[in-house]
PDBQT receptor file of N, H, CA, C and O in Angstrom, charges set to zero:
ATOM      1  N   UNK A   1     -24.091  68.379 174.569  1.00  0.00    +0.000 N 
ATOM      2  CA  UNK A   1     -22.980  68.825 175.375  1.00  0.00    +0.000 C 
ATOM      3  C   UNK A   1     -23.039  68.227 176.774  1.00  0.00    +0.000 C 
ATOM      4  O   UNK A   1     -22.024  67.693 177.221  1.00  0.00    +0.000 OA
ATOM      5  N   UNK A   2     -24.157  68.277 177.498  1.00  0.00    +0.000 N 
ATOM      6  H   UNK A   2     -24.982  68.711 177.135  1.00  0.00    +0.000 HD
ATOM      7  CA  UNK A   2     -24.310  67.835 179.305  1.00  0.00    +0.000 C 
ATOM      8  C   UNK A   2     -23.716  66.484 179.091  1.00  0.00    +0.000 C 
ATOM      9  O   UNK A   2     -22.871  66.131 179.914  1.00  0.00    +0.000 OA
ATOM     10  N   UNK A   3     -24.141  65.351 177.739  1.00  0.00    +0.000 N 
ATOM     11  H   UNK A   3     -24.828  65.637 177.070  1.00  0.00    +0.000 HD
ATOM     12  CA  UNK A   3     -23.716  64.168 177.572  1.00  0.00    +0.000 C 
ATOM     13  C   UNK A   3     -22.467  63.812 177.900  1.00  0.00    +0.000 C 
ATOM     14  O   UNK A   3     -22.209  62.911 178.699  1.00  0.00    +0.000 OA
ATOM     15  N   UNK A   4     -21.413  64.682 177.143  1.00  0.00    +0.000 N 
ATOM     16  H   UNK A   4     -21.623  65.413 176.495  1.00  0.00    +0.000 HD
ATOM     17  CA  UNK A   4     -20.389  64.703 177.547  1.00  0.00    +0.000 C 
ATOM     18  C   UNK A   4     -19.965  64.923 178.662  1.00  0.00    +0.000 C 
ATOM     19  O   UNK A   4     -19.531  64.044 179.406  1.00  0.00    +0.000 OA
ATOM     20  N   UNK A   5     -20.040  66.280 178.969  1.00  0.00    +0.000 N 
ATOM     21  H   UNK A   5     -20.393  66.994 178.364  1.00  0.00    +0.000 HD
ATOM     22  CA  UNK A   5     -19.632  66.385 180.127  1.00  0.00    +0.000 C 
ATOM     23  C   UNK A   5     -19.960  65.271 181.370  1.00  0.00    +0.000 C 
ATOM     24  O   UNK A   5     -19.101  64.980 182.202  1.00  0.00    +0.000 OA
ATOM     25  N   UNK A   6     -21.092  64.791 181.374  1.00  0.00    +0.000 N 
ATOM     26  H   UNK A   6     -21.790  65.028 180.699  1.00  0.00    +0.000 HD
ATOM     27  CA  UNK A   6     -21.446  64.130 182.256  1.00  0.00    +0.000 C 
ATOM     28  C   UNK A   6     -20.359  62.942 182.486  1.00  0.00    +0.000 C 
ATOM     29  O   UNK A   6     -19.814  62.531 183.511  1.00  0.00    +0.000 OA
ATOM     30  N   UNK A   7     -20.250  62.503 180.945  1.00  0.00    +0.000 N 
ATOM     31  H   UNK A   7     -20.693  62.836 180.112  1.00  0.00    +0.000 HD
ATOM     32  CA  UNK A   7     -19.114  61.037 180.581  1.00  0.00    +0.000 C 
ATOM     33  C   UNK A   7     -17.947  61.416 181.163  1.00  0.00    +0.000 C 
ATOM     34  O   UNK A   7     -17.078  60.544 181.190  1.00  0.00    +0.000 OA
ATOM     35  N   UNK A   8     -17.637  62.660 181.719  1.00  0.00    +0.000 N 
ATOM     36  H   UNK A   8     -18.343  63.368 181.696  1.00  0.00    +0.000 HD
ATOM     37  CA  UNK A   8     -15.619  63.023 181.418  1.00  0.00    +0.000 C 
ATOM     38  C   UNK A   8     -15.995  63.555 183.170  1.00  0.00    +0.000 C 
ATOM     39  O   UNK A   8     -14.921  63.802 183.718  1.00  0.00    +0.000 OA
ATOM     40  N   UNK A   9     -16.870  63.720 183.874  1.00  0.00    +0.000 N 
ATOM     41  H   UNK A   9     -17.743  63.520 183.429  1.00  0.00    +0.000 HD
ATOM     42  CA  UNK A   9     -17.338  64.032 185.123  1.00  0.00    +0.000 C 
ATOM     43  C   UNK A   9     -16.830  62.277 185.807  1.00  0.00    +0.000 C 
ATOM     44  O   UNK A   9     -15.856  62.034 186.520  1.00  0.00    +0.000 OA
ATOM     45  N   UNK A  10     -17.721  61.440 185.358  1.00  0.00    +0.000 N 
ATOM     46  H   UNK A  10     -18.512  61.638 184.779  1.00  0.00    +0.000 HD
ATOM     47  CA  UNK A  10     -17.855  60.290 185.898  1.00  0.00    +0.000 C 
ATOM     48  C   UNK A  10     -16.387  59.925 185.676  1.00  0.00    +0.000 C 
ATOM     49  O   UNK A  10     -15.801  59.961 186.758  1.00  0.00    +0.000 OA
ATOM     50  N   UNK A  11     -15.474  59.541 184.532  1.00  0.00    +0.000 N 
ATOM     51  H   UNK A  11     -15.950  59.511 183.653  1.00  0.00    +0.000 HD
ATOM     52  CA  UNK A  11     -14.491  59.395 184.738  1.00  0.00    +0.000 C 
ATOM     53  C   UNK A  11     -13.642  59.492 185.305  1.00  0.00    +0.000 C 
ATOM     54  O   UNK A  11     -12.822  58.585 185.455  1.00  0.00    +0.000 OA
ATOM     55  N   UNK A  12     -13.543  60.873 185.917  1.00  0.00    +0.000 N 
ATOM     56  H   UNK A  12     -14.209  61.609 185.795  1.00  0.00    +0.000 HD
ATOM     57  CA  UNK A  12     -12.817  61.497 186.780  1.00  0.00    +0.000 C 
ATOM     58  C   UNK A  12     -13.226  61.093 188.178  1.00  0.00    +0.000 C 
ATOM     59  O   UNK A  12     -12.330  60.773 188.959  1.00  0.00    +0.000 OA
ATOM     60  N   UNK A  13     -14.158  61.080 188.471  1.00  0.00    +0.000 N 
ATOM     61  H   UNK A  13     -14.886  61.340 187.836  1.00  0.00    +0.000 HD
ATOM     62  CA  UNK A  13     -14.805  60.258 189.587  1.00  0.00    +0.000 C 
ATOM     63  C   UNK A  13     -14.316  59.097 190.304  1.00  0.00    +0.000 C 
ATOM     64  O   UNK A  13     -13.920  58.886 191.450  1.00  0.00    +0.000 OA
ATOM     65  N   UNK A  14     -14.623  57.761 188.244  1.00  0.00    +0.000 N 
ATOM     66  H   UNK A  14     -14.944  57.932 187.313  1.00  0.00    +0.000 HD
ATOM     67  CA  UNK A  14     -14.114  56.930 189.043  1.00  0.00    +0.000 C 
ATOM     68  C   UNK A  14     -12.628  56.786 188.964  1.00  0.00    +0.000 C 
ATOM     69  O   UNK A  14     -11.951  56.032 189.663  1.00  0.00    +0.000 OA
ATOM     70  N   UNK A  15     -12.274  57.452 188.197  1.00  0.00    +0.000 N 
ATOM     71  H   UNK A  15     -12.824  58.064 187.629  1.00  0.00    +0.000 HD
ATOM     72  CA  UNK A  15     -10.282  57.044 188.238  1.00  0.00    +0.000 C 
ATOM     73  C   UNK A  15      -9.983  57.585 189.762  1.00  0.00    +0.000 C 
ATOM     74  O   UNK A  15      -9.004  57.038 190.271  1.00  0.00    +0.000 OA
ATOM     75  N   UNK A  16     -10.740  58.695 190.696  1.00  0.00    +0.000 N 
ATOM     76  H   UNK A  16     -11.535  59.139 190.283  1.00  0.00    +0.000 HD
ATOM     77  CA  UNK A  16      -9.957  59.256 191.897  1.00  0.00    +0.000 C 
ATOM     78  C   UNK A  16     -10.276  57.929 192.646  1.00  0.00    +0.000 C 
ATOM     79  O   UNK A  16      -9.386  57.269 193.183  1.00  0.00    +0.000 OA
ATOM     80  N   UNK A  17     -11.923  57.477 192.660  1.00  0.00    +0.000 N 
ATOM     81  H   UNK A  17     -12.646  58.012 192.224  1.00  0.00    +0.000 HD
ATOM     82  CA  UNK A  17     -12.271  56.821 193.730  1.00  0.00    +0.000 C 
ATOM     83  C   UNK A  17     -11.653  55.575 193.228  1.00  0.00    +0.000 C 
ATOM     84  O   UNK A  17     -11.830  54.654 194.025  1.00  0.00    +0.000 OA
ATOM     85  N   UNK A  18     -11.031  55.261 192.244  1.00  0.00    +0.000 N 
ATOM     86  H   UNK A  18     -10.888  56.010 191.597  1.00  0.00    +0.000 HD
ATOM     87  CA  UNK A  18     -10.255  53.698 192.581  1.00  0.00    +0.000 C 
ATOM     88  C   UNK A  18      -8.811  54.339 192.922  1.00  0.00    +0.000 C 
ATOM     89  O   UNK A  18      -8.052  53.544 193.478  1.00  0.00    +0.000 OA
ATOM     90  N   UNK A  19      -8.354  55.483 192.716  1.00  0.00    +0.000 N 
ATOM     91  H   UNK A  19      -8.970  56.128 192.264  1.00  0.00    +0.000 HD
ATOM     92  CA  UNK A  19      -7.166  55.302 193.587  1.00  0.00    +0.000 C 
ATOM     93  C   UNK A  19      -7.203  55.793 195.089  1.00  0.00    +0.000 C 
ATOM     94  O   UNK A  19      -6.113  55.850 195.658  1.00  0.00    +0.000 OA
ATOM     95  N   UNK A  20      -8.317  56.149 195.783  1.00  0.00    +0.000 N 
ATOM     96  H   UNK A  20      -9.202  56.103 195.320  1.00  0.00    +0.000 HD
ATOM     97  CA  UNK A  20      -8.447  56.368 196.996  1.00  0.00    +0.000 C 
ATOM     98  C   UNK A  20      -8.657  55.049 197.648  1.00  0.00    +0.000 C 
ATOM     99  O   UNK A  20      -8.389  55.034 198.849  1.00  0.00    +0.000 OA
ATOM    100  N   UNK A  21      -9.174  53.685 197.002  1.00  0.00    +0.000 N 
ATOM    101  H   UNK A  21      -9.392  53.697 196.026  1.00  0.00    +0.000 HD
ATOM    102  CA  UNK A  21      -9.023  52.687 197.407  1.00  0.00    +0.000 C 
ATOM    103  C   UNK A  21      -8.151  52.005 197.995  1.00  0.00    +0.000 C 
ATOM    104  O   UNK A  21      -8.293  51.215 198.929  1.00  0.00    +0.000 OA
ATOM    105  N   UNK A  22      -6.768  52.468 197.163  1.00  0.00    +0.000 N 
ATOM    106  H   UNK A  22      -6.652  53.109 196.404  1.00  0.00    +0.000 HD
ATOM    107  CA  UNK A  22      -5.495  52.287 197.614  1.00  0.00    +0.000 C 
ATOM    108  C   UNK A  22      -5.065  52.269 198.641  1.00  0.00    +0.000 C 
ATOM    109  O   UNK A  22      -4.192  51.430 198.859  1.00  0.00    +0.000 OA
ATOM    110  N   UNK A  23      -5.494  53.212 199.766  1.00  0.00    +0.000 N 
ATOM    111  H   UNK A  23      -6.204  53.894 199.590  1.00  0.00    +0.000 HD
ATOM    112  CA  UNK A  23      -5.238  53.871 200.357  1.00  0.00    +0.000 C 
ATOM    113  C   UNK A  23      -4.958  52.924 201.802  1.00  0.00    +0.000 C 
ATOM    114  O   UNK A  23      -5.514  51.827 201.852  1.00  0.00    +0.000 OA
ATOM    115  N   UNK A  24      -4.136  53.345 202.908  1.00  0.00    +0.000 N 
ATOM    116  H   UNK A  24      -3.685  54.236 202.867  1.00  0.00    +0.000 HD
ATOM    117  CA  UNK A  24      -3.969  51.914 204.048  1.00  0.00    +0.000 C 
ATOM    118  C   UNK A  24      -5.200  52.578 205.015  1.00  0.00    +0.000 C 
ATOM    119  O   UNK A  24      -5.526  51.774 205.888  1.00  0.00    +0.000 OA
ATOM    120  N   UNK A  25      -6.027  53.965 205.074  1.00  0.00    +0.000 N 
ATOM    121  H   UNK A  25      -5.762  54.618 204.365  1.00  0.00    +0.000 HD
ATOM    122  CA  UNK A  25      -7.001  54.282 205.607  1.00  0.00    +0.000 C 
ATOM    123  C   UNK A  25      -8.232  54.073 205.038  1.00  0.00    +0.000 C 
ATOM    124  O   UNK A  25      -8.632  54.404 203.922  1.00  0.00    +0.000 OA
ATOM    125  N   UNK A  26      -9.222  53.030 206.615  1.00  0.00    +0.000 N 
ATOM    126  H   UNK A  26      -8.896  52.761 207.521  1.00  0.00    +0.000 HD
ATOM    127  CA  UNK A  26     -10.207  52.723 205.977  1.00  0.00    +0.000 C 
ATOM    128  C   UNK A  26     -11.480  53.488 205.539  1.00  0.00    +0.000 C 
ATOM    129  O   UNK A  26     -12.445  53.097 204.882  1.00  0.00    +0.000 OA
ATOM    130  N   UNK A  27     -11.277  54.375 205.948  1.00  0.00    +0.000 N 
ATOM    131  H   UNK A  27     -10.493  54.692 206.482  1.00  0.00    +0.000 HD
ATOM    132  CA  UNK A  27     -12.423  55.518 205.845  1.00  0.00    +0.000 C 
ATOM    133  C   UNK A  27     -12.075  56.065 204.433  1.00  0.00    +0.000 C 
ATOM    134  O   UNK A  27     -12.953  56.363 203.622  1.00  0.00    +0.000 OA
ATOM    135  N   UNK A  28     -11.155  56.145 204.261  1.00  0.00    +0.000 N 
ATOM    136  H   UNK A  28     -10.442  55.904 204.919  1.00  0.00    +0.000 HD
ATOM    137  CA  UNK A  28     -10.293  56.675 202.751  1.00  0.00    +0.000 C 
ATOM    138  C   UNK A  28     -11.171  55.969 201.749  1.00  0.00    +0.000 C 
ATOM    139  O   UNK A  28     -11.870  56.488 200.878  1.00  0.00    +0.000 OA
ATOM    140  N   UNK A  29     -10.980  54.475 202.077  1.00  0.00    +0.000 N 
ATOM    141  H   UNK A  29     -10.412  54.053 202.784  1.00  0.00    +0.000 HD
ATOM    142  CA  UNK A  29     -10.950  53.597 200.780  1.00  0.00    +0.000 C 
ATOM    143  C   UNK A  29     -12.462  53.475 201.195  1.00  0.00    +0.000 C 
ATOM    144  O   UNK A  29     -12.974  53.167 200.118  1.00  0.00    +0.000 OA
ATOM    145  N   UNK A  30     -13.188  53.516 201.852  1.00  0.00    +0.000 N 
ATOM    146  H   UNK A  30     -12.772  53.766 202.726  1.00  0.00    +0.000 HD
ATOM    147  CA  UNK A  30     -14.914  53.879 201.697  1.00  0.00    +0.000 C 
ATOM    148  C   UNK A  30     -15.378  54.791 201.083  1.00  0.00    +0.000 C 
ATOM    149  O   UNK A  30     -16.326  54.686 200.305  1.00  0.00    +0.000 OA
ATOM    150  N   UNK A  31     -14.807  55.762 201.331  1.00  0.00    +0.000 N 
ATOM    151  H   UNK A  31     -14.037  55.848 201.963  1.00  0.00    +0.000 HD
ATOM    152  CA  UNK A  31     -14.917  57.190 200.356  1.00  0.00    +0.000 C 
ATOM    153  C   UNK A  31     -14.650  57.102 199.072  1.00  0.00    +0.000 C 
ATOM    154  O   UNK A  31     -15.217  57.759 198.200  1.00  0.00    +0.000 OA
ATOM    155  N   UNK A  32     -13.393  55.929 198.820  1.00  0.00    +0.000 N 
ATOM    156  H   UNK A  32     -12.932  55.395 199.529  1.00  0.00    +0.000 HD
ATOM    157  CA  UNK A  32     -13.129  56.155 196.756  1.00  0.00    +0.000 C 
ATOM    158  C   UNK A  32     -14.065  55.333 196.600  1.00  0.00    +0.000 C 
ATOM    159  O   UNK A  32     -14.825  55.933 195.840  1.00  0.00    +0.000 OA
ATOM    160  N   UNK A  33     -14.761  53.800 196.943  1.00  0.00    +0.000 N 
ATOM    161  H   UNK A  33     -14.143  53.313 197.560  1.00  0.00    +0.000 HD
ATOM    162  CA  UNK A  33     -15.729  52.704 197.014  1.00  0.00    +0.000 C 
ATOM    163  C   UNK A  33     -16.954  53.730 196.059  1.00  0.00    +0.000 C 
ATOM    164  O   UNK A  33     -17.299  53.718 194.877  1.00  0.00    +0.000 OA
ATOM    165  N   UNK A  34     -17.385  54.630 197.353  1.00  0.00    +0.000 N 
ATOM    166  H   UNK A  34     -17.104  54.640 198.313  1.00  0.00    +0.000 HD
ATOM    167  CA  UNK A  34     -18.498  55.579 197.209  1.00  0.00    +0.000 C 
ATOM    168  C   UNK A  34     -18.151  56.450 195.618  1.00  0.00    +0.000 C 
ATOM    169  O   UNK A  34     -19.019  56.270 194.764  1.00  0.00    +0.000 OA
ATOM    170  N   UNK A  35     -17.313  57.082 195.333  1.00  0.00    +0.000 N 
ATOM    171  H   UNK A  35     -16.608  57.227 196.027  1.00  0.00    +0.000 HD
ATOM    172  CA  UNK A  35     -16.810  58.090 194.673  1.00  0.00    +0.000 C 
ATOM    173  C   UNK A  35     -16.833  57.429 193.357  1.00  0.00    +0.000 C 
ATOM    174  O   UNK A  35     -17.359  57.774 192.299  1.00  0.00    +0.000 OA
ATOM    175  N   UNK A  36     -16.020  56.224 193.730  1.00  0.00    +0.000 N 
ATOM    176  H   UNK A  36     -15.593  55.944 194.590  1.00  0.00    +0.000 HD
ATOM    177  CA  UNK A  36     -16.081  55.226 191.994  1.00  0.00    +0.000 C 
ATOM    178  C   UNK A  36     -17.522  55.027 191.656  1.00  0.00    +0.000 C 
ATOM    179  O   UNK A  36     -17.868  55.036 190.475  1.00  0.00    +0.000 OA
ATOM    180  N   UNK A  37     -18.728  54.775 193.008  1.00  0.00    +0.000 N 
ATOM    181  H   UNK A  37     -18.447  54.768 193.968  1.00  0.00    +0.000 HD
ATOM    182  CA  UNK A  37     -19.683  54.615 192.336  1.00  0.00    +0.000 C 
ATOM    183  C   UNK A  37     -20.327  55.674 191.753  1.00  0.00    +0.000 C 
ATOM    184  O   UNK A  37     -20.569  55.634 190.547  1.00  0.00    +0.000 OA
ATOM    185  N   UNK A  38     -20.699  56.791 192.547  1.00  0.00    +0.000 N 
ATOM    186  H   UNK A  38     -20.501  56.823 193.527  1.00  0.00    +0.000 HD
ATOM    187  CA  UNK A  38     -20.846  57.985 191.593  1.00  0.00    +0.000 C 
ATOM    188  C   UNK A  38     -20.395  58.396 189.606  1.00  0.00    +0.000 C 
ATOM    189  O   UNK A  38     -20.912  58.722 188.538  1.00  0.00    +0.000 OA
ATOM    190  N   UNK A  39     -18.914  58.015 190.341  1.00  0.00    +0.000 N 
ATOM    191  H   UNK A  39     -18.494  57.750 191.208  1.00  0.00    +0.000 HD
ATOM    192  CA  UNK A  39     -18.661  57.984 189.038  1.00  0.00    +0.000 C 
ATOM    193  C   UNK A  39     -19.235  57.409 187.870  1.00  0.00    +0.000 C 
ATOM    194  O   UNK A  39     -19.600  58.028 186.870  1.00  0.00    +0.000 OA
ATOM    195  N   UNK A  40     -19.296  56.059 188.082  1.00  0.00    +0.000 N 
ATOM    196  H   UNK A  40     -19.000  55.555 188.894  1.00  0.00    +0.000 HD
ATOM    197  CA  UNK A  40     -20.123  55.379 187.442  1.00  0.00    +0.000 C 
ATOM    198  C   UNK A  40     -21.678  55.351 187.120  1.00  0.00    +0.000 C 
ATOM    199  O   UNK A  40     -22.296  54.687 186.288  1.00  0.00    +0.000 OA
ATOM    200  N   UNK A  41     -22.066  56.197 187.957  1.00  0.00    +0.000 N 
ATOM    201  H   UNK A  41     -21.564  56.737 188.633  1.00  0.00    +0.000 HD
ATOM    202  CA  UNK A  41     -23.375  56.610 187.818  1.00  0.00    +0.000 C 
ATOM    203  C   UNK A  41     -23.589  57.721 187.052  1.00  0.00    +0.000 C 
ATOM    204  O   UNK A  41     -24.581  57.768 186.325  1.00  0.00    +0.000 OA
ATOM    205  N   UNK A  42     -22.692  58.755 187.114  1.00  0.00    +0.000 N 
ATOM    206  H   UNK A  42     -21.886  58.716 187.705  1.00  0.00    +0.000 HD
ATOM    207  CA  UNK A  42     -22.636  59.452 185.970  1.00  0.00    +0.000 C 
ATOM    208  C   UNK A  42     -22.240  59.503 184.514  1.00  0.00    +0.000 C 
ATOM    209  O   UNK A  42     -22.433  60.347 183.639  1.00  0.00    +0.000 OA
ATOM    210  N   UNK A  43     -21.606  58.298 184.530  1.00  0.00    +0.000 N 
ATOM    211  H   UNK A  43     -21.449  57.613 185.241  1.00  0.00    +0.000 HD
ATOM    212  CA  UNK A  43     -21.485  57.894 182.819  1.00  0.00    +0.000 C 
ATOM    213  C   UNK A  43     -22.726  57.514 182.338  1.00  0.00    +0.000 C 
ATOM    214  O   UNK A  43     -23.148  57.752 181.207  1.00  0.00    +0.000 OA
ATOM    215  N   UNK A  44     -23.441  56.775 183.431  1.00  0.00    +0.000 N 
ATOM    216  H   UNK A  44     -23.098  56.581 184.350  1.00  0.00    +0.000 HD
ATOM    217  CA  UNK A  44     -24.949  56.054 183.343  1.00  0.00    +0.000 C 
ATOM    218  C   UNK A  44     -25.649  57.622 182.703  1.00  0.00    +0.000 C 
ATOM    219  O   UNK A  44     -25.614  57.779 181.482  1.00  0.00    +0.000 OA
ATOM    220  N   UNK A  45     -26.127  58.482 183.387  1.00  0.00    +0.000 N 
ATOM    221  H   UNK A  45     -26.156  58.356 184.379  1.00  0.00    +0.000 HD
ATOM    222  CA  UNK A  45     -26.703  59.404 183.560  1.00  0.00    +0.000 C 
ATOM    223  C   UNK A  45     -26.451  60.273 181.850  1.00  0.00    +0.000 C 
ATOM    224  O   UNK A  45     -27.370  60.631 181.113  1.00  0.00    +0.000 OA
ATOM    225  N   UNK A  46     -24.926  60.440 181.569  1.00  0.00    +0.000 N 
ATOM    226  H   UNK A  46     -24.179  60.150 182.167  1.00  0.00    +0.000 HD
ATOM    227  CA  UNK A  46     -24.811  60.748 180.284  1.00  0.00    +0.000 C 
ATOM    228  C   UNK A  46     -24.919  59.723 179.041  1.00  0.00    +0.000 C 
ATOM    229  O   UNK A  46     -24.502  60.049 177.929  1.00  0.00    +0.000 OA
ATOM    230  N   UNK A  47     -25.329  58.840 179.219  1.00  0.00    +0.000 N 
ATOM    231  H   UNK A  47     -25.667  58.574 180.122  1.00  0.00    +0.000 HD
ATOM    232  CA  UNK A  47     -25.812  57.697 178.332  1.00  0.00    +0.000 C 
ATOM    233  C   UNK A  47     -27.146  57.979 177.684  1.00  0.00    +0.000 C 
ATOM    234  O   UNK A  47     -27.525  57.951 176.513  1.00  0.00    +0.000 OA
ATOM    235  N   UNK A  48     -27.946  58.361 179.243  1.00  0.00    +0.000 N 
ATOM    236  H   UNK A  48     -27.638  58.384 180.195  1.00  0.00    +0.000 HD
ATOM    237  CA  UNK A  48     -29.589  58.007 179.197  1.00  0.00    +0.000 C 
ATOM    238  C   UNK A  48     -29.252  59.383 178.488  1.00  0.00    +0.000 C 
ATOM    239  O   UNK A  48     -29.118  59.115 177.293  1.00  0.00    +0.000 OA
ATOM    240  N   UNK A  49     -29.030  60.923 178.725  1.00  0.00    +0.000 N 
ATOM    241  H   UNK A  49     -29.139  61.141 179.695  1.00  0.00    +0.000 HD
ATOM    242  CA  UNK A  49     -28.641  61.779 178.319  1.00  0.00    +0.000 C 
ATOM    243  C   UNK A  49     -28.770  61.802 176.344  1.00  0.00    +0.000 C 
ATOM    244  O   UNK A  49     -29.677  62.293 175.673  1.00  0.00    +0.000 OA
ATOM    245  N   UNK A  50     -27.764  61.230 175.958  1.00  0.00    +0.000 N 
ATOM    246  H   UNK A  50     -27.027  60.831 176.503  1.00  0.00    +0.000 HD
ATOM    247  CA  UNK A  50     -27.062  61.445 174.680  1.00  0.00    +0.000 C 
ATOM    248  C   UNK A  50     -28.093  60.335 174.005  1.00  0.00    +0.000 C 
ATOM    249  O   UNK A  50     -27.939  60.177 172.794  1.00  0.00    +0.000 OA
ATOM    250  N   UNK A  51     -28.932  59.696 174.527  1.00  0.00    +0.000 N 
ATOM    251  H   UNK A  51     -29.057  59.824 175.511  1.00  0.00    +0.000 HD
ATOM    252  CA  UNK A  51     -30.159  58.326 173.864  1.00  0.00    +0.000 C 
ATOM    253  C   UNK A  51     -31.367  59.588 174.134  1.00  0.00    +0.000 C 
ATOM    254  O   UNK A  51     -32.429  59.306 173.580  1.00  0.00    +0.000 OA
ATOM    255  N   UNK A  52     -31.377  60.572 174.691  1.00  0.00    +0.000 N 
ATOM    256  H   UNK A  52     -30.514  60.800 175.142  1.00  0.00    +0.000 HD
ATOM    257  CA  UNK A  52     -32.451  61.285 174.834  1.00  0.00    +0.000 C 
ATOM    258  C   UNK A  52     -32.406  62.365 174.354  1.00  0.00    +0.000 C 
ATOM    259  O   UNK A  52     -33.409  63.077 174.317  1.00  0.00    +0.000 OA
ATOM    260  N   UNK A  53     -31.242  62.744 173.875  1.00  0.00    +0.000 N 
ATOM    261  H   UNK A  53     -30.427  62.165 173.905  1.00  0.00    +0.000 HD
ATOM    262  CA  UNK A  53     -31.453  63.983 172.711  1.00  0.00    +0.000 C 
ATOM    263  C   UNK A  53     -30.595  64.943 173.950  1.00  0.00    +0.000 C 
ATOM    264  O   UNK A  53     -30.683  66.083 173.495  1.00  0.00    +0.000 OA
ATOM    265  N   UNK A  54     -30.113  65.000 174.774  1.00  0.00    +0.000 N 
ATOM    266  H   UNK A  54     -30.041  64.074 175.145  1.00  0.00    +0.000 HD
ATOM    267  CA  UNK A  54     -29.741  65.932 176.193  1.00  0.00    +0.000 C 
ATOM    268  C   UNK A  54     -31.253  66.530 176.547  1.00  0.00    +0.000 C 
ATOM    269  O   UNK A  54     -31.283  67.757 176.633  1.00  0.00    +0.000 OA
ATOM    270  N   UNK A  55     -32.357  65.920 176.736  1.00  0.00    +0.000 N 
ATOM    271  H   UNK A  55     -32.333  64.923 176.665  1.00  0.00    +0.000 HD
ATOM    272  CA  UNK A  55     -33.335  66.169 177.090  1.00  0.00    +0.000 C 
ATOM    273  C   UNK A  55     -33.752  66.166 178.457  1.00  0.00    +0.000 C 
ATOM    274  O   UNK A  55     -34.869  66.559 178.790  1.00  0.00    +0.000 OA
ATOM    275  N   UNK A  56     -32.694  65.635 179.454  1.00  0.00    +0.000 N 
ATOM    276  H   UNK A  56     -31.786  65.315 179.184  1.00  0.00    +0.000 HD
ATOM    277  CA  UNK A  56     -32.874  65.224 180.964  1.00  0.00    +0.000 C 
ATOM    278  C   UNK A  56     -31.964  66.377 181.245  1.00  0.00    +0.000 C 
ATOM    279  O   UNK A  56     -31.651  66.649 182.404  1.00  0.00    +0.000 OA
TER     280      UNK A  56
């Protein structure tokens, strides 16, 4: 279960932080930069997750 969730966490992550990129404020689009990466780090995280049995 955390597997998942973790996968549909990160998604959401990065779909906000690439559209905060958009944005004509630069502090904005540092923040989605940051946010997409998270995101992406949490798909990572439910990977190692769902290869480990949800053991992490």
């Amino acid at each position: 279960m955390g597997e998942f969730v973790d996968k549909v966490k990160g998604n959401v992550n990065e779909a906000v932080g690439k559209a905060k990129q958009n944005s004509n404020d630069p502090e904005t689009r540092a923040k989605g930069a940051a946010q997409e990466t998270k995101g992406k780090a949490q798909q990572v995280k439910g990977s190692v997750k769902g290869a480990l049995g949800d053991k992490v």
